[in-house]
C-alpha positions as CSV (number, residue, x, y, z in Angstrom):
1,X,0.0,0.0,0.0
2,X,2.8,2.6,0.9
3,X,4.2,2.1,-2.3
4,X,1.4,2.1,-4.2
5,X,1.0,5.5,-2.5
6,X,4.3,6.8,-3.1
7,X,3.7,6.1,-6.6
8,X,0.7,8.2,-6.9
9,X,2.6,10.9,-4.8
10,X,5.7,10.2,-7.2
11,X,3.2,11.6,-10.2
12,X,1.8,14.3,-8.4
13,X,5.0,15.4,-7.7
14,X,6.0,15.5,-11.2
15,X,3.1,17.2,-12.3
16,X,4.0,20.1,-10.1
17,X,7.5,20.5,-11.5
18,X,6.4,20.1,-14.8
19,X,3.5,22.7,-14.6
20,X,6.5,25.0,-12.8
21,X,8.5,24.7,-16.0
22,X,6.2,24.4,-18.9
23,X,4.0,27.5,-18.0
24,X,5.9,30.9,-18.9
25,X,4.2,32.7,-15.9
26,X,6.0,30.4,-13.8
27,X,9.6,29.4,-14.6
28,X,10.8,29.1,-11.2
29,X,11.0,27.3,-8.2
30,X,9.0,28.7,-5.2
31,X,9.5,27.7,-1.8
32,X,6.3,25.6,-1.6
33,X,7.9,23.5,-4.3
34,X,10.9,22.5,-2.2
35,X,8.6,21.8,0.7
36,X,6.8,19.6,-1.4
37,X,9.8,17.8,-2.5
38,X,11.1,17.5,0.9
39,X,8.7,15.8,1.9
40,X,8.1,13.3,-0.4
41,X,11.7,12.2,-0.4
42,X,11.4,11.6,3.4
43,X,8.1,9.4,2.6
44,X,10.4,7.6,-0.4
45,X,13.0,7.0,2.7
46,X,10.5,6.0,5.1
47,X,9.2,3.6,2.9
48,X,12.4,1.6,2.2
49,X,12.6,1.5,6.1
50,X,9.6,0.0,6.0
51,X,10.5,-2.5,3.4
52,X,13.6,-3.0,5.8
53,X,12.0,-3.8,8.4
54,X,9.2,-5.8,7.1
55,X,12.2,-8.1,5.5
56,X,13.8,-8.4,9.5
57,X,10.6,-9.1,10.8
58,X,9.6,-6.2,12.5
59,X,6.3,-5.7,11.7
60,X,4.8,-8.3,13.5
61,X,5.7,-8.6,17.3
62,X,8.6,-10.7,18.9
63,X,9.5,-11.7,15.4
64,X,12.7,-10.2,15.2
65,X,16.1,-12.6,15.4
66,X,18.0,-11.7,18.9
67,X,20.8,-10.0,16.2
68,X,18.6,-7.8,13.9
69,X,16.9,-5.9,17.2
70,X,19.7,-3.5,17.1
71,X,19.3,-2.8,13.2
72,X,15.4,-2.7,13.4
73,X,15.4,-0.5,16.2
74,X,18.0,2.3,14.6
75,X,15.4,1.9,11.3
76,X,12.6,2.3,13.7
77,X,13.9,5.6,15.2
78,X,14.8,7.1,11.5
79,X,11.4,6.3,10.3
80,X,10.1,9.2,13.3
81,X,12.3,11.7,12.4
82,X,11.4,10.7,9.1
83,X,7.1,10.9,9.6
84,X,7.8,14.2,11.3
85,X,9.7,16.0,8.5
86,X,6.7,14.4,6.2
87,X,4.3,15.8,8.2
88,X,5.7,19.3,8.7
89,X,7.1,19.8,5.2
90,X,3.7,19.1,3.8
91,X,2.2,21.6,6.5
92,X,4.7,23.9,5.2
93,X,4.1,23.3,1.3
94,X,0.3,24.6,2.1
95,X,1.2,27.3,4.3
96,X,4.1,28.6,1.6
97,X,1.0,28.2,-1.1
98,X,-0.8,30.2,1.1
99,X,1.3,33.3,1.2
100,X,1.0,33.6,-2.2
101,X,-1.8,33.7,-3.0
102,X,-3.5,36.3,0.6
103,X,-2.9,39.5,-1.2
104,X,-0.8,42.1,0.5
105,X,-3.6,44.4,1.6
106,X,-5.0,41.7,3.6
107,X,-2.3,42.7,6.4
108,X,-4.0,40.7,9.4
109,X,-4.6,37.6,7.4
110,X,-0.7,37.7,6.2
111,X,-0.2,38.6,9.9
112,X,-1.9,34.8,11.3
113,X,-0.5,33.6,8.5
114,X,3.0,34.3,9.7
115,X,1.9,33.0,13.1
116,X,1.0,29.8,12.1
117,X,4.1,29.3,10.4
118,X,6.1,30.2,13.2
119,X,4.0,27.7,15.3
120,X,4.0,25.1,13.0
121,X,8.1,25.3,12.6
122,X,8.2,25.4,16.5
123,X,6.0,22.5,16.9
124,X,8.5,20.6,14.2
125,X,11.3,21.4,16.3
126,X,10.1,20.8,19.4
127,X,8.8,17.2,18.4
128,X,12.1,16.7,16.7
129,X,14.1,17.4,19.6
130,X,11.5,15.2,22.0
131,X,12.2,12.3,19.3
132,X,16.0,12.8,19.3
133,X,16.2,13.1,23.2
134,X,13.6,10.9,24.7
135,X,15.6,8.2,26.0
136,X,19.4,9.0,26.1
137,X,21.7,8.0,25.8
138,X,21.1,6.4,22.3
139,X,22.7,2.9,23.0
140,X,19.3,2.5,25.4
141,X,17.5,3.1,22.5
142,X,19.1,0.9,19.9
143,X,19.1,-2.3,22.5
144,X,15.4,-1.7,22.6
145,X,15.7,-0.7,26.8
146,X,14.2,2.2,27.0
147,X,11.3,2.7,29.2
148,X,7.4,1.8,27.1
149,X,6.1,4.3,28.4
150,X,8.2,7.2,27.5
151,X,7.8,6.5,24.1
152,X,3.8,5.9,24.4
153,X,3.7,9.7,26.3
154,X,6.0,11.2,23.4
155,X,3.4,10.1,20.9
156,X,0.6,10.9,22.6
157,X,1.8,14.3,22.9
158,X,3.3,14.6,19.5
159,X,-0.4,14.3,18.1
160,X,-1.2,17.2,19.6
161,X,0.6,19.9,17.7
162,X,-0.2,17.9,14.7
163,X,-3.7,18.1,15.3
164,X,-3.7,21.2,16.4
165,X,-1.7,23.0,13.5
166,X,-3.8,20.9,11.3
167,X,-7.1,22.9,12.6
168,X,-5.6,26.2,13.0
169,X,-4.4,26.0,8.9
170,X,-8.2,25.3,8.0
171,X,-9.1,28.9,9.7
């Protein structure tokens, strides 16, 4: 399914860039369009881990061999990073497609506007750094000891900024 999905993205994609440089109006790259690809490069990576780990055994539980826990969980750590700078760099695509288009008279709407950019790049930080420093150092990570239930609480919270600069960008 994922790659049936990144396959579709994969031709969206190249829509967009072909648009960019077939129509005269438009013969150069905007920001939005870097955001775009950004993110759909991390969904190509995150894929292959996916394709990693399924061939290690990692998608179903207690399935992994005693030797490959150390790989799947470095995959498994990537692949957050990874989701979040998916998840952001699409958030920023719309909110870079956006700006151009509010006209410049519309000073309070390009005001929230900059807002919500500013607190969607600070809730992509902060969730990076809360995925990078959860349970340090590293090695705990990678030999799969780090407590459950720090990593259930950082997703729990990590939904919420998601969520919540996913409602904010409809308004």
């Amino acid at each position: 399914m994922e790659w049936s999905c990144l396959s579709l993205t994969l031709g969206l994609v190249i829509m967009l860039l072909r648009h960019r440089f077939s129509t005269r109006t438009s013969r150069f790259f905007n920001i939005s369009d870097c955001f775009v690809i950004l993110a759909w490069l991390s969904f190509l990576v995150q894929g292959g881990s996916d394709t990693a780990l399924f061939h290690y055994g990692a998608i179903h539980p207690n399935t992994v061999a005693p030797e490959n826990v150390r790989l799947t969980n470095k995959i498994e750590f990537v692949e957050g990073v990874l989701y979040l700078n998916t998840m952001y760099c699409a958030k920023a695509a719309i909110l870079a497609q956006y700006a151009l288009f509010i006209p410049d008279f519309m000073t309070k709407t390009r005001y929230a506007l900059r807002i919500l950019s500013v607190i969607v790049f600070c809730a992509w930080f902060s969730q990076l750094l809360a995925n990078l420093l959860y349970c340090l150092p590293l090695d705990v990570i990678w030999e799969g000891n780090c407590d459950a239930g720090a990593w259930q609480t950082l997703w729990f919270v990590q939904t919420i900024p998601h969520i919540a600069t996913d409602i904010l960008g409809m308004f």
